[in-house]
C-alpha positions in Angstrom: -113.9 -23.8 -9.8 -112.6 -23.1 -6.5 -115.0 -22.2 -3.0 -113.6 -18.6 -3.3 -115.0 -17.9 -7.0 -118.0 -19.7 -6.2 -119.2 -17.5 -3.4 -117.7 -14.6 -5.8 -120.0 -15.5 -8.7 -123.1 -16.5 -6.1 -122.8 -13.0 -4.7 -122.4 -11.5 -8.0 -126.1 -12.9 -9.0 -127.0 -11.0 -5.6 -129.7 -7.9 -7.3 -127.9 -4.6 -7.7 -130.0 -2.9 -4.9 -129.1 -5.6 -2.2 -125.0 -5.0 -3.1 -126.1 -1.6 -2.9 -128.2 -0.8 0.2 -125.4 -3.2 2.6 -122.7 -1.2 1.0 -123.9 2.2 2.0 -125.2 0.3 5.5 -121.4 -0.7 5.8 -120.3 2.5 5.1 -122.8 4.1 7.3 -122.0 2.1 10.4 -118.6 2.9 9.9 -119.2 6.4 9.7 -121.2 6.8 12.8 -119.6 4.4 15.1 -116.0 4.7 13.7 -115.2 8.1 11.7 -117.2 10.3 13.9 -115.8 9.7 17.2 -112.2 9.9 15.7 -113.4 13.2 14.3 -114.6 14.7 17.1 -112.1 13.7 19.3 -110.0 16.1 17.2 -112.3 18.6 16.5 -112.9 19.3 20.6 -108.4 18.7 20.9 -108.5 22.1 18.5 -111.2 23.8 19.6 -108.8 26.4 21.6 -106.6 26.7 19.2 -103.1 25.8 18.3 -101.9 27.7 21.5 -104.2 25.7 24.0 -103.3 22.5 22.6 -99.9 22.5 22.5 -100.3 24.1 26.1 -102.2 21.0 26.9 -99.8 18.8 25.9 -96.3 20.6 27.5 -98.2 20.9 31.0 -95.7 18.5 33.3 -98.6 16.1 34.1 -98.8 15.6 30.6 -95.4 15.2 29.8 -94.9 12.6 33.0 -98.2 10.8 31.5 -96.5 10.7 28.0 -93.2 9.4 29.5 -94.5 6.8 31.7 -96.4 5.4 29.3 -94.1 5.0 26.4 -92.1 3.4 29.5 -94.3 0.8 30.7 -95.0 -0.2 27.4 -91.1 -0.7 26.2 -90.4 -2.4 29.3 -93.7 -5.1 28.7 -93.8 -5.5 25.3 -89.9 -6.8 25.0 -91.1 -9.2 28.1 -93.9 -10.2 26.1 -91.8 -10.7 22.8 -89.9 -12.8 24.8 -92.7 -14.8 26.0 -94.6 -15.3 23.1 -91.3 -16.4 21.2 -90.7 -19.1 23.8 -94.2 -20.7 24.0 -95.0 -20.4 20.8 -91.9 -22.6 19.7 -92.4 -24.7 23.0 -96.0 -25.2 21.5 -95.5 -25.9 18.1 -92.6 -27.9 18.2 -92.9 -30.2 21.2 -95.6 -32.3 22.8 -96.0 -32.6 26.2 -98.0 -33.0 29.0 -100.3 -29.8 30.1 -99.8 -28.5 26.8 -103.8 -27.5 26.6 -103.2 -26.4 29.6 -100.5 -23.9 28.5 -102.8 -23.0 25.5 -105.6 -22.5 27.8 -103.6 -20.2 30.2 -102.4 -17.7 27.7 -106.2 -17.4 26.5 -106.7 -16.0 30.0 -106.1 -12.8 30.0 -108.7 -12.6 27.1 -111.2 -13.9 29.8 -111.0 -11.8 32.7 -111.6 -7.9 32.9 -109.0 -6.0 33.2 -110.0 -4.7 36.2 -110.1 -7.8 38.2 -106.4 -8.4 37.2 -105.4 -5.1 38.7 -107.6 -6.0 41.3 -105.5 -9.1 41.4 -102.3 -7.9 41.9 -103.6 -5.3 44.8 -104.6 -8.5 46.8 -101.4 -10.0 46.4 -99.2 -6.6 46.7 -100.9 -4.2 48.3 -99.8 -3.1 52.2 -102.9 -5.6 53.7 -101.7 -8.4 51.4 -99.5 -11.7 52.0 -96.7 -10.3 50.4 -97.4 -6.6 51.8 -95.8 -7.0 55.1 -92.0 -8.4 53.6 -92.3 -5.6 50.8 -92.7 -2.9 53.3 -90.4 -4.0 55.3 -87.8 -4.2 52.1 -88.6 -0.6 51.1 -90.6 -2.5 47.9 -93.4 -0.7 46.5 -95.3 -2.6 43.9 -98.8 -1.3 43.8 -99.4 2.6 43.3 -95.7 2.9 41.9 -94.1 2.0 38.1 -93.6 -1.9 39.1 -97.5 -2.4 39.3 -98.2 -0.6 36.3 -95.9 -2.9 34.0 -97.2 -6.0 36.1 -100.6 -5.4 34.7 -99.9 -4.6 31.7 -97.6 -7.8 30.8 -100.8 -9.7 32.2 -103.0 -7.9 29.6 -101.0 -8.1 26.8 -98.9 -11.2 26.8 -101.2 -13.1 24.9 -100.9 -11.0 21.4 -97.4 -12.0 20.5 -97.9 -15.6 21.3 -101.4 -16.2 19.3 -99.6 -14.5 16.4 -96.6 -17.2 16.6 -98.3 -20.2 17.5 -100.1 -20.7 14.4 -97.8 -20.2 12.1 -95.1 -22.2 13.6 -97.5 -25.2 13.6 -98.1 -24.7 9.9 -94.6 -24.4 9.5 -94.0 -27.6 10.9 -91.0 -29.1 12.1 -89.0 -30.7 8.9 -87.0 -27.9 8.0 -85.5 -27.4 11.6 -84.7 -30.9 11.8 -82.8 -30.8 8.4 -80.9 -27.7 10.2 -79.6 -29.5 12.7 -79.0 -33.1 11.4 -76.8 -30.6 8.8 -75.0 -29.4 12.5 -76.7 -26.4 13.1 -77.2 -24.8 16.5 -80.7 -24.3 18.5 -80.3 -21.2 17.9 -79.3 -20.8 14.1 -82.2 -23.2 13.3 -84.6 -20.8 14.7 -82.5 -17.3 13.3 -81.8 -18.9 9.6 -84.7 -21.1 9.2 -87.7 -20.1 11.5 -87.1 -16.7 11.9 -87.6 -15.9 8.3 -90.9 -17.2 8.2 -92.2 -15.6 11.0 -90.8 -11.9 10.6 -94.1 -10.7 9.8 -96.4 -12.0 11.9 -94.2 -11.5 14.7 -94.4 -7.7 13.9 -97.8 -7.9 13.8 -98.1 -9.3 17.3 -95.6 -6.7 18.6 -97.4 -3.9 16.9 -100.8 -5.6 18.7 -99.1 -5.7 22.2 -98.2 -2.2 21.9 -101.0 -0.9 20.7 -102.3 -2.4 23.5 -99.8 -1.8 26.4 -100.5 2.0 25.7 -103.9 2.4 25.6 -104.5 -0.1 29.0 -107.3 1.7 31.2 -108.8 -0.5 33.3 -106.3 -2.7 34.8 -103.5 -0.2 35.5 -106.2 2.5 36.8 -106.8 0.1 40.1 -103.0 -0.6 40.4 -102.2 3.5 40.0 -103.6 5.1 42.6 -104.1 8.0 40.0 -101.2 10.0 41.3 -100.6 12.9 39.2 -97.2 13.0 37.6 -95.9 10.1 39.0 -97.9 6.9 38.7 -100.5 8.5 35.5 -100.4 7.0 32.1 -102.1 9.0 29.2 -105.6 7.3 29.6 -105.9 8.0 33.0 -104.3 11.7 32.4 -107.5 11.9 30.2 -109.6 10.6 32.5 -108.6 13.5 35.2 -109.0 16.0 32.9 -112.3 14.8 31.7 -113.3 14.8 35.6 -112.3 18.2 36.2 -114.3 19.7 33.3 -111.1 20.9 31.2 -112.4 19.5 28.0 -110.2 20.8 25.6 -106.7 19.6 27.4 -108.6 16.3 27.8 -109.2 15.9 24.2 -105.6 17.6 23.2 -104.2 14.5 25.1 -107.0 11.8 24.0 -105.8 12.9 20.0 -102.5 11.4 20.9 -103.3 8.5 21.8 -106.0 8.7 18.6 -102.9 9.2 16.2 -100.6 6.0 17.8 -104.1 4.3 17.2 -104.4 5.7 13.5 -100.5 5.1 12.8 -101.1 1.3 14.0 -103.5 0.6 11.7 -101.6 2.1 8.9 -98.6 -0.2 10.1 -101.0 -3.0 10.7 -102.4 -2.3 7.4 -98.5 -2.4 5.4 -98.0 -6.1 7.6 -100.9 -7.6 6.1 -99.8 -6.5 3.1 -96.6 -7.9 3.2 -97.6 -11.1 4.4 -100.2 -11.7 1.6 -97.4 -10.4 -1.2 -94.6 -12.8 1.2 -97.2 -15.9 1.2 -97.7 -15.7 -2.7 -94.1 -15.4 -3.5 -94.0 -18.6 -0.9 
């Protein structure tokens, strides 16, 4: 008997009302810290009416907020993609020196607030930095302008795609890429005909992570903005004016789109998982 039907049969001997009462105490947290909010986030988006939300979300501001954001994150999370691709084979199929140290450094953005790295890039592009003097003098604007706001967001987000990876290269070993290329295969059809395959889903995953991610950023792209309307707001600080200025109903109308790209991710994230446990038993 194996440790999985062992804990199944112990928990099984658990009494009815204990399976019971943490069931509806799982249910209930849910509910209230989960359900709810979602549902009122929609509830207050529709309170107005059809004709005030769709006026909420057509307003220019909006529509800039929308666009830029669907901007930065296209432009970051194909960086990141690249990134994580790169250290995660670097990782898992070499050894070399400082690679904790690589390990350790894509773990950092995990470890520091998003605001200090928006904070961080100010310092070193802002107009009183050590870089501020040569950008203004090269007509370069970083901070307060699109570049800033893709900075930060590669810095918060790189991480997902590579964490994916990196795991399941390692398991993956490094046999099967060998036998590629003592068989004359290129770098680079080892990794498309032999890697890739195993790695299509989690890589989505990761992807699907960043993305989720890269569009939903608040705290580090809010110091880098400058919260310039229709030129340097995303949605979540679009939201954030709104909420400020007391129109409630176009703040929610604009909060219920980024609650749907949340809801479609974790019906995405959910199909992924899927796959990869139905991929992994065929396997």
């Amino acid at each position: 008997m194996g440790p999985e039907m062992v804990k199944e049969s112990v928990a099984l001997r658990d009494p009815v009302w204990v399976r019971i009462v943490l069931t509806l105490f799982a249910f209930a947290f849910l509910g209230v810290f989960l359900v709810l909010p979602l549902a009122v986030v929609f509830v207050e988006a529709f309170s107005g009416g059809w004709k005030n939300y769709l006026k909420a979300l057509s307003e220019p501001d909006a529509l800039s907020a929308i666009r830029l954001t669907f901007l930065v994150a296209a432009i970051s999370v194909p960086l990141n993609l690249s990134f994580g691709l790169a250290a995660s084979w670097c990782i898992s199929k070499f050894e070399f020196r400082g690679k904790q140290l690589l390990l350790t450094l894509i773990d950092l953005p995990f470890s520091v607030a998003p605001v200090i790295s928006g904070l961080i890039y100010v310092l070193l592009f802002g107009a009183s930095s050590m870089f501020g003097k040569w950008l203004i003098s090269h007509d370069v604007q970083i901070i307060f302008a699109v570049p800033g706001l893709v900075l930060t967001t590669v810095f918060v987000t790189f991480p997902f795609v590579a964490r994916e990876l990196i795991p399941l290269m390692q398991e993956q070993g490094t046999e099967e890429e060998e036998a590629a290329i003592l068989l004359g295969a290129s770098g680079w059809q080892a990794f498309w005909r032999v890697t890739r395959p195993n790695i299509t889903w989690g890589l989505l995953y990761g992807v699907l992570l960043c993305n989720a991610r890269a569009m939903g950023e608040f705290g580090a792209v809010s110091v880098v903005s400058g919260h310039i309307r229709g030129l340097t707001n995303t949605i979540p600080l679009h939201v954030e004016i709104l909420y400020n200025e007391y129109n409630f109903v176009a703040a929610f109308a604009v909060a219920s789109l980024l609650t749907l790209l949340a809801l479609v991710t974790l019906v995405i994230k959910t199909i992924i998982e899927w796959k990869r446990s139905v991929s992994g038993q065929m396997s």
